[in-house]
DRENDO-1510 file (C-alpha; in Angstrom, 1 decimal, always signed):
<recs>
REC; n; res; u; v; w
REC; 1; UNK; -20.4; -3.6; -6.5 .
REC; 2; UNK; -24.2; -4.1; -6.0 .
REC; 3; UNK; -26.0; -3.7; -2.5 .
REC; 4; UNK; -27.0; -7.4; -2.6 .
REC; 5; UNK; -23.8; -8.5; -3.2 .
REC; 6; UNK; -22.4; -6.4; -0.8 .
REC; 7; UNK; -25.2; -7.4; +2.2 .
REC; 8; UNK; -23.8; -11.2; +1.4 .
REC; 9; UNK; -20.5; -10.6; +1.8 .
REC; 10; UNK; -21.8; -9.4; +4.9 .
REC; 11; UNK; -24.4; -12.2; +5.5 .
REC; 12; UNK; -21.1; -14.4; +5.8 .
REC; 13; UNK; -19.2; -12.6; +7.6 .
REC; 14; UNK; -21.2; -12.3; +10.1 .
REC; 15; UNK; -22.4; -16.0; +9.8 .
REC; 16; UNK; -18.7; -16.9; +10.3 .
REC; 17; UNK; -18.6; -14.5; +13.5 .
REC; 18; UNK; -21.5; -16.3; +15.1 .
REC; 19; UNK; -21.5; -19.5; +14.7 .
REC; 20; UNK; -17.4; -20.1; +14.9 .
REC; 21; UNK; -18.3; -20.7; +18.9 .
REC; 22; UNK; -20.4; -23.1; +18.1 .
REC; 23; UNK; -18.7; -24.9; +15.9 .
REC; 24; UNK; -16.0; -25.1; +18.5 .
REC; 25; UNK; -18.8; -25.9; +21.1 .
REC; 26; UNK; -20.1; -28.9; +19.5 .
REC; 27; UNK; -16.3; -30.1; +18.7 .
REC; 28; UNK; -15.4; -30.5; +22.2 .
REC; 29; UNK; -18.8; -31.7; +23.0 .
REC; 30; UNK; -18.6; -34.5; +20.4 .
REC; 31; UNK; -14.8; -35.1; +22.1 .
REC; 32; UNK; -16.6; -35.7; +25.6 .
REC; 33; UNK; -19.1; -38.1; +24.5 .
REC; 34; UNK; -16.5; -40.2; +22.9 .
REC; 35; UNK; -14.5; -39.7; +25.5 .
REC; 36; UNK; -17.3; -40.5; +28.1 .
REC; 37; UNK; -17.2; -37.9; +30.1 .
REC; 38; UNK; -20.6; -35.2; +30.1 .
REC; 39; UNK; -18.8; -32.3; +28.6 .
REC; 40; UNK; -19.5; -28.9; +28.5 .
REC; 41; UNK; -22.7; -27.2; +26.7 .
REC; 42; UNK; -22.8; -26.3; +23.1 .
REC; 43; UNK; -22.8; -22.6; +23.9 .
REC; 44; UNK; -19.6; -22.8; +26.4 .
REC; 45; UNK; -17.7; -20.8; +24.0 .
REC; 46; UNK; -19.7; -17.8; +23.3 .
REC; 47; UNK; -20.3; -18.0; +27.7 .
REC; 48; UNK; -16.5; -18.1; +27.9 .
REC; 49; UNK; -16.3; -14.9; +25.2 .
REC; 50; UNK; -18.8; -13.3; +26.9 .
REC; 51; UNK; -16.8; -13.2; +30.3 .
REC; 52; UNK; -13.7; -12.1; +29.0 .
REC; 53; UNK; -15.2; -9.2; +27.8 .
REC; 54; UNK; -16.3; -7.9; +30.8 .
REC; 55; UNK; -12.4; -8.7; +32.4 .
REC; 56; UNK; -10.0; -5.5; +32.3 .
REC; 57; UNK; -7.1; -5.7; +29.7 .
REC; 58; UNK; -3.9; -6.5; +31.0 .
REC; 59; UNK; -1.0; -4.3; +28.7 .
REC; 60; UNK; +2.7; -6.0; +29.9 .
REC; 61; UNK; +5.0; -3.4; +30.8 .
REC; 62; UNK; +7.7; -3.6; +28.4 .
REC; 63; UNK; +5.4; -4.3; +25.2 .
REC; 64; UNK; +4.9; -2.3; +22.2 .
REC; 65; UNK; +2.2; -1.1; +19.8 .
REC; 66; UNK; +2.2; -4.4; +17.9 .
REC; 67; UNK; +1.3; -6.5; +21.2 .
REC; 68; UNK; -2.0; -3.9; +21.6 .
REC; 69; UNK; -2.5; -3.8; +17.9 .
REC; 70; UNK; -2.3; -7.6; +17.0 .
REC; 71; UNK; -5.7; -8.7; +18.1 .
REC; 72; UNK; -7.3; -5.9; +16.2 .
REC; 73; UNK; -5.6; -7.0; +13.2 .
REC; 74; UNK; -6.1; -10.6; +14.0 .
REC; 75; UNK; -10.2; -9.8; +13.8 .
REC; 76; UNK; -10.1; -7.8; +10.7 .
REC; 77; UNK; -8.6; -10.6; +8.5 .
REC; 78; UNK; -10.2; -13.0; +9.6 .
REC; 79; UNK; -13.6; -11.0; +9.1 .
REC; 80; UNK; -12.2; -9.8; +5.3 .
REC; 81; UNK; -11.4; -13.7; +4.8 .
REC; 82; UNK; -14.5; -14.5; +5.7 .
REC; 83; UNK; -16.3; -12.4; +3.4 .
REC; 84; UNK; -14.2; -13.0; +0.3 .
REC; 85; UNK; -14.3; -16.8; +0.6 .
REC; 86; UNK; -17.3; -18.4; -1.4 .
REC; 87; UNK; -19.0; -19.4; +2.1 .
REC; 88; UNK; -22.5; -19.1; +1.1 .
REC; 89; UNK; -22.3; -17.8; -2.6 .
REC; 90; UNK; -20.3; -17.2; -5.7 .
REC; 91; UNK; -21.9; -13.6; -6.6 .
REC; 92; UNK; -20.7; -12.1; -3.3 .
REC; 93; UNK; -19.5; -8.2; -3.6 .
REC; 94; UNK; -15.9; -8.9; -2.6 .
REC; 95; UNK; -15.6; -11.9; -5.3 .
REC; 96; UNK; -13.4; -9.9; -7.6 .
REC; 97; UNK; -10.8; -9.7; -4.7 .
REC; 98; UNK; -11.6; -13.5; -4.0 .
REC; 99; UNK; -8.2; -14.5; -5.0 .
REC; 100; UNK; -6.3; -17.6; -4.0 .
REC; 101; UNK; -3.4; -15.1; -3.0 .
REC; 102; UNK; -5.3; -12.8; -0.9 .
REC; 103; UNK; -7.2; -14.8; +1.0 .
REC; 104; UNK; -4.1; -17.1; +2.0 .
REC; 105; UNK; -2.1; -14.1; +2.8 .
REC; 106; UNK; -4.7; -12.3; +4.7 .
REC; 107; UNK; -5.0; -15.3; +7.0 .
REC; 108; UNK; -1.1; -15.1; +6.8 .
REC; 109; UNK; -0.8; -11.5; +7.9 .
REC; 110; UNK; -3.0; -12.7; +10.8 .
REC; 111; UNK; -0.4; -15.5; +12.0 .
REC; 112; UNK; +2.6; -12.8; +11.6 .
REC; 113; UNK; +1.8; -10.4; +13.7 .
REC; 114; UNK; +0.3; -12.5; +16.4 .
REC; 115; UNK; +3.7; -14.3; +16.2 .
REC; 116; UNK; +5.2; -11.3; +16.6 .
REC; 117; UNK; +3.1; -10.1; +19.5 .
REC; 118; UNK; +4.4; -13.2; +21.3 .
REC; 119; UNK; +7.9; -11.9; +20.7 .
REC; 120; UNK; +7.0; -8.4; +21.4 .
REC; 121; UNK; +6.1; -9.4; +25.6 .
REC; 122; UNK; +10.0; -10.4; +25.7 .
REC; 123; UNK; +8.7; -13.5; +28.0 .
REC; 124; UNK; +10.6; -17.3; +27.4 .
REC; 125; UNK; +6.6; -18.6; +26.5 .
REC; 126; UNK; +5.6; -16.0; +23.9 .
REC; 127; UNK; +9.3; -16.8; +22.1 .
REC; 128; UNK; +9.3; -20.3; +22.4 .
REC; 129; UNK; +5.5; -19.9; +20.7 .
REC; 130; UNK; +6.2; -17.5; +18.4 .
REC; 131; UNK; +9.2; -19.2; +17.1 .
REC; 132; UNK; +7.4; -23.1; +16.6 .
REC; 133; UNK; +4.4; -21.2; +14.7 .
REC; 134; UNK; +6.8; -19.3; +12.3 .
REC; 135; UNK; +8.3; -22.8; +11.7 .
REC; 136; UNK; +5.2; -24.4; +11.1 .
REC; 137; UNK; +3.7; -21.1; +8.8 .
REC; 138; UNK; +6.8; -21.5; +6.3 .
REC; 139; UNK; +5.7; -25.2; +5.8 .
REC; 140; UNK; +1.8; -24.8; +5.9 .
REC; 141; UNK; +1.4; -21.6; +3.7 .
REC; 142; UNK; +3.2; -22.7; +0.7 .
REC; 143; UNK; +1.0; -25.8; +0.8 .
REC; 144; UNK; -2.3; -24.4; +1.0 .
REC; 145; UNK; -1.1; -22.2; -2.3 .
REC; 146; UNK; -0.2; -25.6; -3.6 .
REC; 147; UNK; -3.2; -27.2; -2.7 .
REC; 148; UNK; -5.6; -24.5; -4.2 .
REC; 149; UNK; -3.5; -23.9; -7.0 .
REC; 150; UNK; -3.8; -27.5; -8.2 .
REC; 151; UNK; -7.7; -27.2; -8.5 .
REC; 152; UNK; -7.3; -23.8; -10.6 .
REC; 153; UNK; -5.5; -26.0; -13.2 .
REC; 154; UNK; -9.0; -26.8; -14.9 .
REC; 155; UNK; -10.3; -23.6; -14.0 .
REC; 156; UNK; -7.4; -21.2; -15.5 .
REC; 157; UNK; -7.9; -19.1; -12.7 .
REC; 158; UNK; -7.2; -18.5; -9.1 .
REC; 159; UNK; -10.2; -16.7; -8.2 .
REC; 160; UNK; -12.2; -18.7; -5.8 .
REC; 161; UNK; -15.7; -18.0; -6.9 .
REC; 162; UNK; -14.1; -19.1; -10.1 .
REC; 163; UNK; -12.9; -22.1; -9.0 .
REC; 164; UNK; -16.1; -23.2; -7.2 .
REC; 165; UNK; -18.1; -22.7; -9.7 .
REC; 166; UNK; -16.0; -24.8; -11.9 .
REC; 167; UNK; -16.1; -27.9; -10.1 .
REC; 168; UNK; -19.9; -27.8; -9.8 .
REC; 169; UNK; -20.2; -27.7; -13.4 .
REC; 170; UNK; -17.5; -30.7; -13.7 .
REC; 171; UNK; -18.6; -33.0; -10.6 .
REC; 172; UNK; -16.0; -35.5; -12.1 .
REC; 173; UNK; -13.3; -33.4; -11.1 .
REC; 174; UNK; -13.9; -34.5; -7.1 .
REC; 175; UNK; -12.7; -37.6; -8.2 .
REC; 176; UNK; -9.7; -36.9; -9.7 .
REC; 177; UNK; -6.4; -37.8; -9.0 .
REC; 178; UNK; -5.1; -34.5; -8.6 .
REC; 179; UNK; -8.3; -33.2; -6.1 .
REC; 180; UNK; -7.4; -35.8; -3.9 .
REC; 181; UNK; -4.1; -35.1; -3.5 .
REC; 182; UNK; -4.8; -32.0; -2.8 .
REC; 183; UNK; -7.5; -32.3; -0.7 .
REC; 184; UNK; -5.4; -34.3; +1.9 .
REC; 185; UNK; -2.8; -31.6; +1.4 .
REC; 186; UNK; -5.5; -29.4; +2.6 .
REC; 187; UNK; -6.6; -31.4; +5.5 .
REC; 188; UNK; -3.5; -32.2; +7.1 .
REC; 189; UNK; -2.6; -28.4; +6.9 .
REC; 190; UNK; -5.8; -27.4; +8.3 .
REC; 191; UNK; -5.1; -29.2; +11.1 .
REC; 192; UNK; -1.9; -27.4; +11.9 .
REC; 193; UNK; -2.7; -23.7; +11.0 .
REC; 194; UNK; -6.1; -24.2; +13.3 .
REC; 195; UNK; -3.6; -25.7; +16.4 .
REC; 196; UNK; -5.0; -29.4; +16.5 .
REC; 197; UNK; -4.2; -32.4; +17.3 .
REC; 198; UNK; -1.6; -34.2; +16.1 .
REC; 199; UNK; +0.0; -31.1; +15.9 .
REC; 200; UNK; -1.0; -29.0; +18.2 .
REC; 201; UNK; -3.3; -29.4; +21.6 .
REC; 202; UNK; -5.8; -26.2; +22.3 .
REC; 203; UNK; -7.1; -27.5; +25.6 .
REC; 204; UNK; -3.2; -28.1; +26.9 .
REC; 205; UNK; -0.8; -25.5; +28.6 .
REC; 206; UNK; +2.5; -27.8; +29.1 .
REC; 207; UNK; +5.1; -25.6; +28.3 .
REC; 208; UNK; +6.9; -28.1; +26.5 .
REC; 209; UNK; +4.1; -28.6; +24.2 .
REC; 210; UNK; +2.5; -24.8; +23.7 .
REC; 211; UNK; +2.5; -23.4; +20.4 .
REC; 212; UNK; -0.6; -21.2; +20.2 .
REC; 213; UNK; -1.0; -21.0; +23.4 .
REC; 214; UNK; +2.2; -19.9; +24.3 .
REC; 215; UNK; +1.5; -16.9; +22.5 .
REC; 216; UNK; -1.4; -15.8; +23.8 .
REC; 217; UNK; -0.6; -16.1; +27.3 .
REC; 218; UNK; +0.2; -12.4; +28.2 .
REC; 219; UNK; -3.8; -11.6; +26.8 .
REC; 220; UNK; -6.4; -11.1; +29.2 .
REC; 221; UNK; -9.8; -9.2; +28.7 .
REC; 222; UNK; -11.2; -8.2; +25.5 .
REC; 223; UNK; -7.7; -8.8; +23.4 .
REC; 224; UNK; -8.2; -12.5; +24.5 .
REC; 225; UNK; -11.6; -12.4; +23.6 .
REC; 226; UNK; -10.7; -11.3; +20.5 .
REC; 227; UNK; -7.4; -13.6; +20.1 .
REC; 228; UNK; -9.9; -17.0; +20.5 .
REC; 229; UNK; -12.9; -15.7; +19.1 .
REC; 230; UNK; -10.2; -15.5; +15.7 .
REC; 231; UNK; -9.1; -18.8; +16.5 .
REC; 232; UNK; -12.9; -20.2; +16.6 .
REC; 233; UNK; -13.2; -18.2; +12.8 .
REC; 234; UNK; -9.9; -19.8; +11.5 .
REC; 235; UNK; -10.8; -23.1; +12.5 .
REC; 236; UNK; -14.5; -22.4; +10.0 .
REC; 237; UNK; -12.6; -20.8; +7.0 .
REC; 238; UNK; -10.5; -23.7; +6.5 .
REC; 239; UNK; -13.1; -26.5; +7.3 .
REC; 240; UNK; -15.1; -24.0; +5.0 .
REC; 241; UNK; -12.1; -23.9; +2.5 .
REC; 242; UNK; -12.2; -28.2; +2.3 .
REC; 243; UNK; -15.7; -28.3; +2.1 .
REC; 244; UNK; -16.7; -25.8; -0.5 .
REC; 245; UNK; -13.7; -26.2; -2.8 .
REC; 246; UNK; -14.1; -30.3; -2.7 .
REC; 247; UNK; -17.7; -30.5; -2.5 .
REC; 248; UNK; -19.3; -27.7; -3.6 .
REC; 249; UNK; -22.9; -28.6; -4.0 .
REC; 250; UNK; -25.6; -26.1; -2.2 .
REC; 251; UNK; -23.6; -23.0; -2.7 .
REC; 252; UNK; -25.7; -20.2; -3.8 .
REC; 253; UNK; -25.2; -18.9; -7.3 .
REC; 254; UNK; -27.0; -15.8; -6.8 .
REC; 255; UNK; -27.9; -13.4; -4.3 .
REC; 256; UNK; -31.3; -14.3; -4.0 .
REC; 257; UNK; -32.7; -14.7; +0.2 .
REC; 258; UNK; -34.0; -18.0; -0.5 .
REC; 259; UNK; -30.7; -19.4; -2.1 .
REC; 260; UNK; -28.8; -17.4; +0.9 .
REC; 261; UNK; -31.1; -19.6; +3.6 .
REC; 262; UNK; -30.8; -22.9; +1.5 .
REC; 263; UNK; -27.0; -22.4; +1.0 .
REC; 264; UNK; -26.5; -21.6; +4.8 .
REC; 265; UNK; -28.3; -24.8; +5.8 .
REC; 266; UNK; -26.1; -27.3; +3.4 .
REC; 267; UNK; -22.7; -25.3; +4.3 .
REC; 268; UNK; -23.9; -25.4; +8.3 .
REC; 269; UNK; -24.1; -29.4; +7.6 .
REC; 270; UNK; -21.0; -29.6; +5.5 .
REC; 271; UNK; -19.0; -27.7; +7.9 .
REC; 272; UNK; -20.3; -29.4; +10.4 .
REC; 273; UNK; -19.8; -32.7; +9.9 .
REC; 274; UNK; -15.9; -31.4; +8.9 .
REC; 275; UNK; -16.0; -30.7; +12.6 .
REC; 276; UNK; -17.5; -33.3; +14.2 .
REC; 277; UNK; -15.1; -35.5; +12.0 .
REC; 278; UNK; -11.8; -33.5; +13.3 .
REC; 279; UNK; -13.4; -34.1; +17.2 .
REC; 280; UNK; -13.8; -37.6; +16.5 .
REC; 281; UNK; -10.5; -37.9; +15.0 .
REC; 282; UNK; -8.3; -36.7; +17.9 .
REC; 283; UNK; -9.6; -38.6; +20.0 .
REC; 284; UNK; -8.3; -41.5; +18.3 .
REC; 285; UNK; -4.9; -40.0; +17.5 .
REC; 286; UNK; -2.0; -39.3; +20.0 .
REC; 287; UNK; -0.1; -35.5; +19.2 .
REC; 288; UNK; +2.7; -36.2; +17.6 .
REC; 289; UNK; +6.2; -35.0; +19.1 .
REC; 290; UNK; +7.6; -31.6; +18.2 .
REC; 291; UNK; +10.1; -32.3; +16.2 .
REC; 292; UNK; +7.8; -34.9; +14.1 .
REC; 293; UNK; +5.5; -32.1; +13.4 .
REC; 294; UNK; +8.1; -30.8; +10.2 .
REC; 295; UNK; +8.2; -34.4; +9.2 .
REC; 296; UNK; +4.3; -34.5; +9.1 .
REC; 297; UNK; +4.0; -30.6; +6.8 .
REC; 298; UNK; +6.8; -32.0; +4.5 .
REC; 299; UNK; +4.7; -34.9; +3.4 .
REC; 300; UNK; +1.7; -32.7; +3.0 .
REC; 301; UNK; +3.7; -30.6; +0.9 .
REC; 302; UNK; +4.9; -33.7; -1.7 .
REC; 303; UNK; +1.3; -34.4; -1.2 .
REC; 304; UNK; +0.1; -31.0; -2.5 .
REC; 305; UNK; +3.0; -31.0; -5.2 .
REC; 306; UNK; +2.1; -34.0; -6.5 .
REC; 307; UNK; -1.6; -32.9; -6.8 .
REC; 308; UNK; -0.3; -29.8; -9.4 .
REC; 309; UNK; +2.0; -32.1; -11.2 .
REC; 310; UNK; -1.5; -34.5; -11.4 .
REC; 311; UNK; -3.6; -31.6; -12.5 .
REC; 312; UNK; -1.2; -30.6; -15.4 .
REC; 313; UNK; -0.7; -33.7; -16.8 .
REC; 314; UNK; -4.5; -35.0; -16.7 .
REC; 315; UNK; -6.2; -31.7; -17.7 .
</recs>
């Protein structure tokens, strides 16, 4: 493990930390303009971070040690995550453990226990929550391993340094059939495991329609802060995931500062226009009903299956 690999893995983990806000900020900015109303500023977010940190936690009386633990395991995978995945480079210290595997089941392990933290309050809310996101993880995870899996056909390997690198040696691999199977795959599922719209609505607390939110609802103070600052770094790993794995052009190769800055400024677009894409997008598109939502995961599955059978047979 070398100290410049290591300092990248920490360039993007912090990179993830920092600008997940404002990714988030410049979504619901991009909503209000289309929606013509003025909006809130860019930096919203990190202001609305910033105040719940200075708020007093709020423990409930009958929970446990997983409801005060959860939001401390909640940061820590997503900040491992983010320094595994190939955000900025392929050389990054922590690219030996960049594994399809891990990195799904980190972000797993992360959904778990704040599922179980909803659970843990004993409230009607935090079950009802808890209970629609563990039905939506057992059709999401299996098709982001899919999805993945399908582009480390070609590559023979399920590291994701591996398989990055792969497709920027073989540009004609975006186009084939099995990458866009899977890349739809991958976007539908990103929009459920990040709680949008159609399938789930961040800025909404109608109990009949909570999923995330209903979870989170016995936070307050710093364990919010904490809960949404993860839910701003979710939402950039998997636009970050589509982006890099699809269209991997401007990733750094090396460890090198000036391949670092270059690479940050053509992942910061990429990601970006991800986002803005996703804003624009749910605007347009109603939330579907609940019991549609299984309806919409199943197909992304077939999608994401049919992108592995694909990738076999045209190899």
């Amino acid at each position: 493990m070398s100290a410049s690999g290591l300092a990248a893995a920490i360039l993007q983990a912090a990179l993830v930390v920092g600008g997940a806000p404002l990714l988030v900020g410049i979504m619901r900015r991009v909503r209000a303009v289309l929606e013509g109303r003025a909006g809130p500023p860019i930096v919203q977010p990190w202001r609305d971070l910033r105040k719940l940190m200075h708020k007093d936690r709020v423990i409930p009386a009958n929970s446990g040690w997983v409801f005060s633990t959860t939001p401390l395991v909640l940061v820590a995978t997503a900040v491992l995550a983010a320094g595994i995945v190939p955000f900025l480079t392929t050389a990054s210290a922590l690219d030996q453990a960049g594994d399809l595997f891990a990195v799904v089941y980190l972000l797993l392990l992360g959904t778990v226990f704040l599922s179980l933290a909803g659970l843990d309050t004993g409230t009607a809310f935090g079950g009802m929550g808890s209970s629609r996101e563990m039905t939506i993880a057992a059709l999401a995870e299996p098709t982001i391993l899919l999805s993945i899996f399908a582009l480390s056909v070609g590559t023979g390997s399920s590291n994701l340094a591996a398989i990055v690198s792969n497709t920027m040696n073989r540009p004609s691999s975006v186009v084939s059939p099995g990458s866009v199977l899977a890349f739809a795959a991958l976007a539908v599922v990103t929009l459920a495991e990040t709680g949008r719209i159609p399938v789930d609505n961040p800025s909404t607390h109608l109990e009949l329609t909570m999923i995330h939110e209903a979870m989170i609802l016995e936070y307050a103070g710093l364990d919010l802060a904490a809960v949404e600052l993860t839910s701003h770094m979710r939402l950039v790993l998997f636009l970050c995931l589509l982006a890099n794995l699809f269209v991997p052009w401007g990733i750094a190769t090396t460890t090198r500062p000036v391949d670092l800055i270059a690479a940050t400024a053509a992942v910061a677009a990429k990601i970006g226009v991800l986002g803005i894409a996703v804003a624009a997008f749910e605007v347009f598109v109603a939330k579907l009903r609940l019991f549609r939502v299984p309806e919409l995961l199943a197909a992304s599955f077939v999608l994401a299956f049919l992108a592995v059978t694909a990738s076999f047979f045209l190899s």
